[in-house]
PyMOL Python script that loads the backbone (N, CA, C, O; Angstrom):
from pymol import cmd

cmd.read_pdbstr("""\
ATOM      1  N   UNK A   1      27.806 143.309  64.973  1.00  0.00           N
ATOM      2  CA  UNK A   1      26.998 144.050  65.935  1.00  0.00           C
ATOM      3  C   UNK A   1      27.054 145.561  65.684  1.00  0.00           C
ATOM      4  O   UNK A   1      26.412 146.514  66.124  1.00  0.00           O
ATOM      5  N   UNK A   2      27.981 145.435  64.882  1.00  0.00           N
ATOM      6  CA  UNK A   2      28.090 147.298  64.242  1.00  0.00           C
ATOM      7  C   UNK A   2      26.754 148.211  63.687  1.00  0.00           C
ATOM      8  O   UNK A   2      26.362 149.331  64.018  1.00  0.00           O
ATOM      9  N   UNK A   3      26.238 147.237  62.704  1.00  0.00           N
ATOM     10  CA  UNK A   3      25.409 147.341  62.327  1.00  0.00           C
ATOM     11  C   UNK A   3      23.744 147.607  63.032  1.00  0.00           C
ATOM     12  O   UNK A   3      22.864 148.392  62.677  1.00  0.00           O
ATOM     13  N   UNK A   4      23.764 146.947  63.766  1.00  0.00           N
ATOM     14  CA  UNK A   4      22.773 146.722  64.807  1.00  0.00           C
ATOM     15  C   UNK A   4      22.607 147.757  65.560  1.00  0.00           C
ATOM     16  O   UNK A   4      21.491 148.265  65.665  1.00  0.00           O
ATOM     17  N   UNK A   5      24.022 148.401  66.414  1.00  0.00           N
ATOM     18  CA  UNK A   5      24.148 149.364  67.104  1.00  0.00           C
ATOM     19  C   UNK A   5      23.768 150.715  66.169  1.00  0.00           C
ATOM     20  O   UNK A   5      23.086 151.650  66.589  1.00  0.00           O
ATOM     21  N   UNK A   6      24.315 150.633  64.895  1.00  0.00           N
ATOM     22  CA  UNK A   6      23.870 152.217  64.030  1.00  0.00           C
ATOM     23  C   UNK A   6      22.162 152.218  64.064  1.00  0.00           C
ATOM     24  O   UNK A   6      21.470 153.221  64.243  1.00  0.00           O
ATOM     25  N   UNK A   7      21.611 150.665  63.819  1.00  0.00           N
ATOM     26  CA  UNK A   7      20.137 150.824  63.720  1.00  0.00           C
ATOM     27  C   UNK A   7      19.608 151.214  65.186  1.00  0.00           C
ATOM     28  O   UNK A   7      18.949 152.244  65.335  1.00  0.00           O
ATOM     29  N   UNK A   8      19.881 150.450  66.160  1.00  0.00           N
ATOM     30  CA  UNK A   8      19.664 150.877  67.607  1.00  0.00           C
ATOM     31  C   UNK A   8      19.404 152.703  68.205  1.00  0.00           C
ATOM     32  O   UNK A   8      18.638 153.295  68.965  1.00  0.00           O
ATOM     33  N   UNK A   9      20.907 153.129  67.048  1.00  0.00           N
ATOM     34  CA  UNK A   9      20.631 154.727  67.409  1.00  0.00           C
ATOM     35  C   UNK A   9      19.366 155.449  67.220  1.00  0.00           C
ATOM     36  O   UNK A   9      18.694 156.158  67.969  1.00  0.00           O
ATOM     37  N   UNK A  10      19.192 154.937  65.595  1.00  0.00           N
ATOM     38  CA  UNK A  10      17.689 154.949  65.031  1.00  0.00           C
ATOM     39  C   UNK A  10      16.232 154.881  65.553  1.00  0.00           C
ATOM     40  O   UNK A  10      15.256 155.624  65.452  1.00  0.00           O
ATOM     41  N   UNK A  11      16.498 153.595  66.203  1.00  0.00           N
ATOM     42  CA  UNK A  11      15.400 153.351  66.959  1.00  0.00           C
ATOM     43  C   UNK A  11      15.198 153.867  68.502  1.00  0.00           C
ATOM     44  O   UNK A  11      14.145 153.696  69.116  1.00  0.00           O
ATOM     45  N   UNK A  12      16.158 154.414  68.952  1.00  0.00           N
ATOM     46  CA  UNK A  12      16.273 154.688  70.234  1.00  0.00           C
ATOM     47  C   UNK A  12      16.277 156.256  69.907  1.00  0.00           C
ATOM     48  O   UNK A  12      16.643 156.899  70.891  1.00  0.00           O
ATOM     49  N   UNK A  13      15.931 157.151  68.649  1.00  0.00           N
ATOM     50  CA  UNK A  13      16.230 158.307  68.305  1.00  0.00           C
ATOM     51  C   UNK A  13      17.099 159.007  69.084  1.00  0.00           C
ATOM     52  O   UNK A  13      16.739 160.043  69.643  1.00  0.00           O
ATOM     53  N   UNK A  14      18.541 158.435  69.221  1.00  0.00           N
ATOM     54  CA  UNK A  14      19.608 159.223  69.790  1.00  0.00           C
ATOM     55  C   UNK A  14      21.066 159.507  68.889  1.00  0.00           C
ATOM     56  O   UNK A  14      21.122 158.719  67.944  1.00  0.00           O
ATOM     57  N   UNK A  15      21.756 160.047  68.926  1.00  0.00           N
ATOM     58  CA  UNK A  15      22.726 160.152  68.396  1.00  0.00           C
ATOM     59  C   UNK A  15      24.052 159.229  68.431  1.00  0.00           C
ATOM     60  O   UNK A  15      24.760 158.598  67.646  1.00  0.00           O
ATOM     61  N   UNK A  16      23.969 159.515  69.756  1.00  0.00           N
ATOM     62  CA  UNK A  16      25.358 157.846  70.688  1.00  0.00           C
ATOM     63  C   UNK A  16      24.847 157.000  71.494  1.00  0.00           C
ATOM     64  O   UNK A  16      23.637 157.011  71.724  1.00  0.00           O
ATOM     65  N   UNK A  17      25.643 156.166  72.032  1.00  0.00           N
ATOM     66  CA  UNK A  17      25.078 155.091  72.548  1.00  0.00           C
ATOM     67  C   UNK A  17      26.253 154.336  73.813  1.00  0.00           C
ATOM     68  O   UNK A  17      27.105 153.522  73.458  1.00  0.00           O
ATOM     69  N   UNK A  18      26.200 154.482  74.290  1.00  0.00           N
ATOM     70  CA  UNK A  18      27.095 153.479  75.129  1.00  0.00           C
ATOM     71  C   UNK A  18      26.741 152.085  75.912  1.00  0.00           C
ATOM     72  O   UNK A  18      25.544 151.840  76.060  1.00  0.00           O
ATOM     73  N   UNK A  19      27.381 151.467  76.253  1.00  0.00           N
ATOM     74  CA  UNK A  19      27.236 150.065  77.040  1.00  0.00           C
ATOM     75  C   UNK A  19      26.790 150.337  78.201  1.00  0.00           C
ATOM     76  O   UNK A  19      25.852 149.588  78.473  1.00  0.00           O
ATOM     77  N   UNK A  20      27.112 151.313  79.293  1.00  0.00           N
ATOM     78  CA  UNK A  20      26.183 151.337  80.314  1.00  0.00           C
ATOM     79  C   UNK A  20      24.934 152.041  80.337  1.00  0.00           C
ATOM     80  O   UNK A  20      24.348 152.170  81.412  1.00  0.00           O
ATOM     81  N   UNK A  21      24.367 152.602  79.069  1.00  0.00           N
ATOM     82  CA  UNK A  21      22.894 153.500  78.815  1.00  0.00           C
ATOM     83  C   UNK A  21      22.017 152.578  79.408  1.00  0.00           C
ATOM     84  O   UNK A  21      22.069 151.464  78.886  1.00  0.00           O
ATOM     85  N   UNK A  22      20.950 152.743  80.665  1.00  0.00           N
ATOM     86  CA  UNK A  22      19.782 152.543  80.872  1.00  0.00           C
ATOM     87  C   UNK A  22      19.242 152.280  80.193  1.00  0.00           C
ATOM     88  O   UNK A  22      19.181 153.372  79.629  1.00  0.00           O
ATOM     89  N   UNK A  23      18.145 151.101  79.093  1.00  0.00           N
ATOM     90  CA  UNK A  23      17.148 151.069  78.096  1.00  0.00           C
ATOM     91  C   UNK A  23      15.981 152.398  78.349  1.00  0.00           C
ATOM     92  O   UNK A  23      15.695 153.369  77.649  1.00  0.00           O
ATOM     93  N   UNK A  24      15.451 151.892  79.779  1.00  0.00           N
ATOM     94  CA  UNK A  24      14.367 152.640  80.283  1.00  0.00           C
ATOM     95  C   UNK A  24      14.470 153.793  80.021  1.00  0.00           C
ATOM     96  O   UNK A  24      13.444 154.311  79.580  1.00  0.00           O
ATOM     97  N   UNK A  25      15.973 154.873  80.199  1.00  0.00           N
ATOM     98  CA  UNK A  25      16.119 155.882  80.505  1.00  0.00           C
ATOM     99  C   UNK A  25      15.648 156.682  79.204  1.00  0.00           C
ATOM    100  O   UNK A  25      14.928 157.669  79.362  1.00  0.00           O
ATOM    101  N   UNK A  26      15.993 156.324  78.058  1.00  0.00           N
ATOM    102  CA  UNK A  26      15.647 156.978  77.208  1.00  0.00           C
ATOM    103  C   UNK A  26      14.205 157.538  76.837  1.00  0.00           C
ATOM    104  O   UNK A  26      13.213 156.810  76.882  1.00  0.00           O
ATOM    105  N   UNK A  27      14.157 158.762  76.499  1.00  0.00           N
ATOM    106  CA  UNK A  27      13.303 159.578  76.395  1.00  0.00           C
ATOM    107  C   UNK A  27      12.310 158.479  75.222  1.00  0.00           C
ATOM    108  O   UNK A  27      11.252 158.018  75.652  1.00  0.00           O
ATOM    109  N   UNK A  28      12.703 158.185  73.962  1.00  0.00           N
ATOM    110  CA  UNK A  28      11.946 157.066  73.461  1.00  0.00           C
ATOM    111  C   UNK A  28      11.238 156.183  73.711  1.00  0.00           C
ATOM    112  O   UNK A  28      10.304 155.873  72.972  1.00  0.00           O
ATOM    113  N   UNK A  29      11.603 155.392  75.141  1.00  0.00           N
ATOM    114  CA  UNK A  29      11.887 154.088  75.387  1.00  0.00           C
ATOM    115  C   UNK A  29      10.016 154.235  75.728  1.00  0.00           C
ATOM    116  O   UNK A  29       9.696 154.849  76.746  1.00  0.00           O
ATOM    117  N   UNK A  30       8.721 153.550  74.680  1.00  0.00           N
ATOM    118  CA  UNK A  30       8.159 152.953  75.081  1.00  0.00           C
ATOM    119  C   UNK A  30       8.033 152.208  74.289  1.00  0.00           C
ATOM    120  O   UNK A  30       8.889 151.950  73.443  1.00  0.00           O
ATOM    121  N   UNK A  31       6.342 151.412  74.429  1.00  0.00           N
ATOM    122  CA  UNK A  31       6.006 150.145  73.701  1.00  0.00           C
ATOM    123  C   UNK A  31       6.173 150.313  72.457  1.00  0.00           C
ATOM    124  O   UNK A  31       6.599 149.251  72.003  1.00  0.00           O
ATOM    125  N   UNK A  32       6.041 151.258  71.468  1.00  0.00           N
ATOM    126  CA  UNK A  32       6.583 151.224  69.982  1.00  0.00           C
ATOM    127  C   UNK A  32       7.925 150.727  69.628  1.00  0.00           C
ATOM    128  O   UNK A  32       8.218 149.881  68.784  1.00  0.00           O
ATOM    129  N   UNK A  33       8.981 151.656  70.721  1.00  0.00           N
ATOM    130  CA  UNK A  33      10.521 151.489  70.855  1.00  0.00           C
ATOM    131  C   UNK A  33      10.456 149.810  70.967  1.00  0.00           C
ATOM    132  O   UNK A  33      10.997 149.067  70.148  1.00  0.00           O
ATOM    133  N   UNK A  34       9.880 149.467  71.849  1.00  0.00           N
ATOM    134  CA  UNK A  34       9.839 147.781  72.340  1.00  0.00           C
ATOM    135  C   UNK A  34       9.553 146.951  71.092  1.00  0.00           C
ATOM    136  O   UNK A  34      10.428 146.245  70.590  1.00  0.00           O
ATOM    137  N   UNK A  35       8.219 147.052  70.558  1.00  0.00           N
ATOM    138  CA  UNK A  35       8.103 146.548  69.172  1.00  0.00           C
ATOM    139  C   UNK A  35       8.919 146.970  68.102  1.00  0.00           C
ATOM    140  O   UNK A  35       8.783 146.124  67.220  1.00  0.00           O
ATOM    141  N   UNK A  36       9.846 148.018  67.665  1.00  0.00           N
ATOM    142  CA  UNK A  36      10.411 148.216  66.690  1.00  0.00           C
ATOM    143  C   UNK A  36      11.574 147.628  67.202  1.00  0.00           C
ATOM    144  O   UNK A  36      12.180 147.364  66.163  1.00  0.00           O
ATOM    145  N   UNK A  37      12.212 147.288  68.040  1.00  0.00           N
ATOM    146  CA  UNK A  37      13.408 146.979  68.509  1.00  0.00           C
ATOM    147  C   UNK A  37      12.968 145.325  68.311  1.00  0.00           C
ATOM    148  O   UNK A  37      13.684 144.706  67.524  1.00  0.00           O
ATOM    149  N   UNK A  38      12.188 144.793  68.765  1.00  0.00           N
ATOM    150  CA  UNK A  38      11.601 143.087  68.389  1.00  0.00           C
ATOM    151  C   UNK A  38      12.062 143.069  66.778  1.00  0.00           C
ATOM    152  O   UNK A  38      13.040 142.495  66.299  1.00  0.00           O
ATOM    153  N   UNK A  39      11.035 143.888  66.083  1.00  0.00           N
ATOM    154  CA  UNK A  39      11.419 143.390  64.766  1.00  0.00           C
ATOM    155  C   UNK A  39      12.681 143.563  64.207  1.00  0.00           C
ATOM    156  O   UNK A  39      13.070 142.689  63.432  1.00  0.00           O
ATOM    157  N   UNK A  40      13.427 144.550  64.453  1.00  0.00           N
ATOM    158  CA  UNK A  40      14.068 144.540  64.210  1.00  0.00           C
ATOM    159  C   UNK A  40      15.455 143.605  64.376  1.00  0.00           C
ATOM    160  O   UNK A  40      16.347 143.300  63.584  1.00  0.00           O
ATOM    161  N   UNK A  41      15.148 143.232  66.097  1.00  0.00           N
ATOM    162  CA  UNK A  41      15.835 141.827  66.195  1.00  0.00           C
ATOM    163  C   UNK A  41      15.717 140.597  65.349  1.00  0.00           C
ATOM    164  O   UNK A  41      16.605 139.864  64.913  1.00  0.00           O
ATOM    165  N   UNK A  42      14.569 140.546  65.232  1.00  0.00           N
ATOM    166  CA  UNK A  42      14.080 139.488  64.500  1.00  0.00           C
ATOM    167  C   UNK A  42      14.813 139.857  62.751  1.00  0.00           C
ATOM    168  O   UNK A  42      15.730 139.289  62.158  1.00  0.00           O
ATOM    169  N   UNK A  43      14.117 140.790  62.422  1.00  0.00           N
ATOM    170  CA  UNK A  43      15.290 140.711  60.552  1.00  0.00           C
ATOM    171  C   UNK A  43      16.494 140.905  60.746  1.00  0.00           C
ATOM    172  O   UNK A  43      17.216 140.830  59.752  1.00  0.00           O
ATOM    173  N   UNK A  44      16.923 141.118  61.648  1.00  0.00           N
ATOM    174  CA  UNK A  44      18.553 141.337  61.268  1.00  0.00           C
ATOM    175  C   UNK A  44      19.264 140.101  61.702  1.00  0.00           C
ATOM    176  O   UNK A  44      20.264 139.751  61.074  1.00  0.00           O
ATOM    177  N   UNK A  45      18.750 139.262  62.932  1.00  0.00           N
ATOM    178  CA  UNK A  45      19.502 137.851  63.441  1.00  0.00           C
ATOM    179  C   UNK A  45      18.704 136.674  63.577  1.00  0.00           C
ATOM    180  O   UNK A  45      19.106 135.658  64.142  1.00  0.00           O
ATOM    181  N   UNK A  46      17.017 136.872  62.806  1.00  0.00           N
ATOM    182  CA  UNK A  46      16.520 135.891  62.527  1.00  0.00           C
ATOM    183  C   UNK A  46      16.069 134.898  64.005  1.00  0.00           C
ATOM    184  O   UNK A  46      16.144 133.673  64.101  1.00  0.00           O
ATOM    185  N   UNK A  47      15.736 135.596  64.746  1.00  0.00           N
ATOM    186  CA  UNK A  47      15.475 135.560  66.326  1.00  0.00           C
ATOM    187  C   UNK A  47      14.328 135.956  66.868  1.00  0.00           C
ATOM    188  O   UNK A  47      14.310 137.184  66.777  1.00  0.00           O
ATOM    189  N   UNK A  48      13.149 135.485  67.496  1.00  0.00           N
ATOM    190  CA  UNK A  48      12.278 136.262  67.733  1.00  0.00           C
ATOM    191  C   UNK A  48      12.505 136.667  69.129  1.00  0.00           C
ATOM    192  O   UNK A  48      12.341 135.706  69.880  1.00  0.00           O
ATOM    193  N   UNK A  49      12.904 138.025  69.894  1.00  0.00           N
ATOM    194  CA  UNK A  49      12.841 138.483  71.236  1.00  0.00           C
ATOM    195  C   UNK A  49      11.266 138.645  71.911  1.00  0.00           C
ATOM    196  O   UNK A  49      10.578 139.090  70.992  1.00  0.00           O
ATOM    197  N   UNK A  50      10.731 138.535  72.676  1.00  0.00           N
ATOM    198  CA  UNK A  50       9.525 138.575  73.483  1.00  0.00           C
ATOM    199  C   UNK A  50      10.052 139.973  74.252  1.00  0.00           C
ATOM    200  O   UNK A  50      11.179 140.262  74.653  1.00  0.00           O
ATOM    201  N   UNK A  51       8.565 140.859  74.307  1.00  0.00           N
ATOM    202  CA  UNK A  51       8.670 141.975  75.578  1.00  0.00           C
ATOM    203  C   UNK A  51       9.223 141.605  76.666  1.00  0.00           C
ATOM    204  O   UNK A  51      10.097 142.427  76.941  1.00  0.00           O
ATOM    205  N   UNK A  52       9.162 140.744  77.473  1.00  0.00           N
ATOM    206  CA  UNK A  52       9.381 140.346  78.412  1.00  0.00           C
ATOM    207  C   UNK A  52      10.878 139.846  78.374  1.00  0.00           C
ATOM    208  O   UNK A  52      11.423 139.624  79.455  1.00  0.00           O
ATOM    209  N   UNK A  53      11.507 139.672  77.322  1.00  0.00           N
ATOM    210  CA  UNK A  53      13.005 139.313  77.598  1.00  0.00           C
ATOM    211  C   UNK A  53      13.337 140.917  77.623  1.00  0.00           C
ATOM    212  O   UNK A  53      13.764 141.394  78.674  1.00  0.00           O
ATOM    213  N   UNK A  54      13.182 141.603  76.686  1.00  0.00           N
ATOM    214  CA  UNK A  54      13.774 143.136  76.679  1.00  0.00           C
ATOM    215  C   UNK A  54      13.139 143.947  78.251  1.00  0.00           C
ATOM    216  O   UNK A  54      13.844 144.896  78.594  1.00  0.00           O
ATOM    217  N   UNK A  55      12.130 143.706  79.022  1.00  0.00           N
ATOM    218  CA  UNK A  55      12.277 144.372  79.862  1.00  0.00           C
ATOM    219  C   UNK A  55      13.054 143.673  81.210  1.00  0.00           C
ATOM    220  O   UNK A  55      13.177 144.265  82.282  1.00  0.00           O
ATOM    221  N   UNK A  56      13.438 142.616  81.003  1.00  0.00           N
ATOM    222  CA  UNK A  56      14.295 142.005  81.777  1.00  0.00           C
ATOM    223  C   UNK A  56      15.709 142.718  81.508  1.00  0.00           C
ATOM    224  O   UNK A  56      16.426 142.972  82.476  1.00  0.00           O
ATOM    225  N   UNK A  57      16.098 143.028  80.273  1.00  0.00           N
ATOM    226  CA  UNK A  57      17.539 143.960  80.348  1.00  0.00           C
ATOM    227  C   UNK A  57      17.185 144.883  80.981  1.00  0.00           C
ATOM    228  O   UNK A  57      16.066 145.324  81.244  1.00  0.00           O
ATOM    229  N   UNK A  58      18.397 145.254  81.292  1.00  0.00           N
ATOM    230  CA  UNK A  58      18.221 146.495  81.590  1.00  0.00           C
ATOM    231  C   UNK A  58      19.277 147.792  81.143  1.00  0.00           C
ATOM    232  O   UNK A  58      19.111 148.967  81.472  1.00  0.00           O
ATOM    233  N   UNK A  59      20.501 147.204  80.233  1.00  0.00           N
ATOM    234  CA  UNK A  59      21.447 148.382  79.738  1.00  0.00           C
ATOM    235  C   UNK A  59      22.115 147.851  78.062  1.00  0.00           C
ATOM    236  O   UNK A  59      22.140 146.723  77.571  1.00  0.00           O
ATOM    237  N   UNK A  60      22.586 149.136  77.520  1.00  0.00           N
ATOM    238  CA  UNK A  60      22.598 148.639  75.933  1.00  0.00           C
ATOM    239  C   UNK A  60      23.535 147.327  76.301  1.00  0.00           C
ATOM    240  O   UNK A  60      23.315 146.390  75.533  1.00  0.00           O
ATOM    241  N   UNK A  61      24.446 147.082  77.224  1.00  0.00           N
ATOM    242  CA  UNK A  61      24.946 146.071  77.260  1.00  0.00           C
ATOM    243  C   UNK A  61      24.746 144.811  77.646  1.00  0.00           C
ATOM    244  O   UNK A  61      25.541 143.871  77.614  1.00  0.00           O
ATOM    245  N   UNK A  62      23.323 144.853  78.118  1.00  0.00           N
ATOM    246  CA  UNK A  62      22.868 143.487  78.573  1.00  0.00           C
ATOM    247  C   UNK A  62      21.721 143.137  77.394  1.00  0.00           C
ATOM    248  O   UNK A  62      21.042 142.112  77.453  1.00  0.00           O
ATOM    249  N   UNK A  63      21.598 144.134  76.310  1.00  0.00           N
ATOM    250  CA  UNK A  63      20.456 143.446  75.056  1.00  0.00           C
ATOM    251  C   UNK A  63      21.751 143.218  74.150  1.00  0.00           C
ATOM    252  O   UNK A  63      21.416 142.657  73.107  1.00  0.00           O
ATOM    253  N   UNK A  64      22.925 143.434  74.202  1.00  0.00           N
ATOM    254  CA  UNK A  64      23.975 143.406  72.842  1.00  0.00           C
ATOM    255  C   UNK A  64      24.446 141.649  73.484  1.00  0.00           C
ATOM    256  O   UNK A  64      24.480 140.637  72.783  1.00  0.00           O
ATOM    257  N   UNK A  65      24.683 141.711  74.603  1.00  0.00           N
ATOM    258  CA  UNK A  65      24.885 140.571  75.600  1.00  0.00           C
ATOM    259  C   UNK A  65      23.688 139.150  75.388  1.00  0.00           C
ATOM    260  O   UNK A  65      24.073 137.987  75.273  1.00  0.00           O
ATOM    261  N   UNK A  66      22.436 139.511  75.374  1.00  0.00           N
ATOM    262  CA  UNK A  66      21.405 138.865  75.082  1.00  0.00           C
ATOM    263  C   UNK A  66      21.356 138.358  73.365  1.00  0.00           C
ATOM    264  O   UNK A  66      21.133 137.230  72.926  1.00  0.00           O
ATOM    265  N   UNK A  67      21.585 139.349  72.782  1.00  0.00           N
ATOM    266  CA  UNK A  67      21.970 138.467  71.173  1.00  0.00           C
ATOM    267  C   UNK A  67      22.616 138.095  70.684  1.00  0.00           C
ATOM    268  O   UNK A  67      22.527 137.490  69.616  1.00  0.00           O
ATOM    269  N   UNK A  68      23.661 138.375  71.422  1.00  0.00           N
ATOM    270  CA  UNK A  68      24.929 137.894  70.796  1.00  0.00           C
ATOM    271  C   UNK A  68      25.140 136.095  71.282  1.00  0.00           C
ATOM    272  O   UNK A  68      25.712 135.207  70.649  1.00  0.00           O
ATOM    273  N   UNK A  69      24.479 136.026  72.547  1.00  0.00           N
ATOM    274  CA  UNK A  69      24.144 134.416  73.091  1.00  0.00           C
ATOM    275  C   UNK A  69      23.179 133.936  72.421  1.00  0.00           C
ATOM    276  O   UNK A  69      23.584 132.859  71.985  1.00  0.00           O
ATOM    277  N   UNK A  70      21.944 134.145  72.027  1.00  0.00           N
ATOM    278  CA  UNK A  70      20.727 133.768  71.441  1.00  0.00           C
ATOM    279  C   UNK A  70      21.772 133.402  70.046  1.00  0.00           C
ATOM    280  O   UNK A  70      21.965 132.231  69.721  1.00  0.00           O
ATOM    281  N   UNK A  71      22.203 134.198  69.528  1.00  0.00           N
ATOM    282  CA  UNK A  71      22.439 133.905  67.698  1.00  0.00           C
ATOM    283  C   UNK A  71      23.948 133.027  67.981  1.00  0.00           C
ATOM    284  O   UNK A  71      24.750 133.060  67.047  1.00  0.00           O
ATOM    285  N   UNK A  72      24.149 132.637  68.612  1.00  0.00           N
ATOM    286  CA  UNK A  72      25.541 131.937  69.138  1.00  0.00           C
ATOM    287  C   UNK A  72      25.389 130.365  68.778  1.00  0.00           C
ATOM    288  O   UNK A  72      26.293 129.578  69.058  1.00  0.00           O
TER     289      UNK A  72
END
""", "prot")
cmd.dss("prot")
cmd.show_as("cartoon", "prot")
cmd.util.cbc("prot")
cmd.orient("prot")
């Protein structure tokens, strides 16, 4: 999940990241963020996420929480 989280920074164009960060909150956070964060789920754990599961999270710890069960 190391990995994931360095790409996450990427995609979330932030520097750090913690477990209780808001998704929403981020200055990034729209529908591009949403689709680049899909695919990216998808090549890295071979998973397809739907919009609708990611706006059901709601903190970096409930999407790290969400794949780590899906790829389980």
């Amino acid at each position: 999940m190391d990995n994931f989280r360095e790409k996450l920074l990427d995609v979330l164009e932030v520097e750090t990241i913690n477990d209780n960060d808001v998704l929403k909150d981020f200055d990034s956070w729209d529908s591009l963020t949403l689709l680049t964060l899909i695919a990216t789920v998808d090549s890295e754990f071979g998973f397809t996420m739907s919009a609708s599961d990611l706006n059901e999270l709601e903190t970096i710890k409930d999407l790290v929480t969400f794949i780590e069960n899906k790829k389980a």
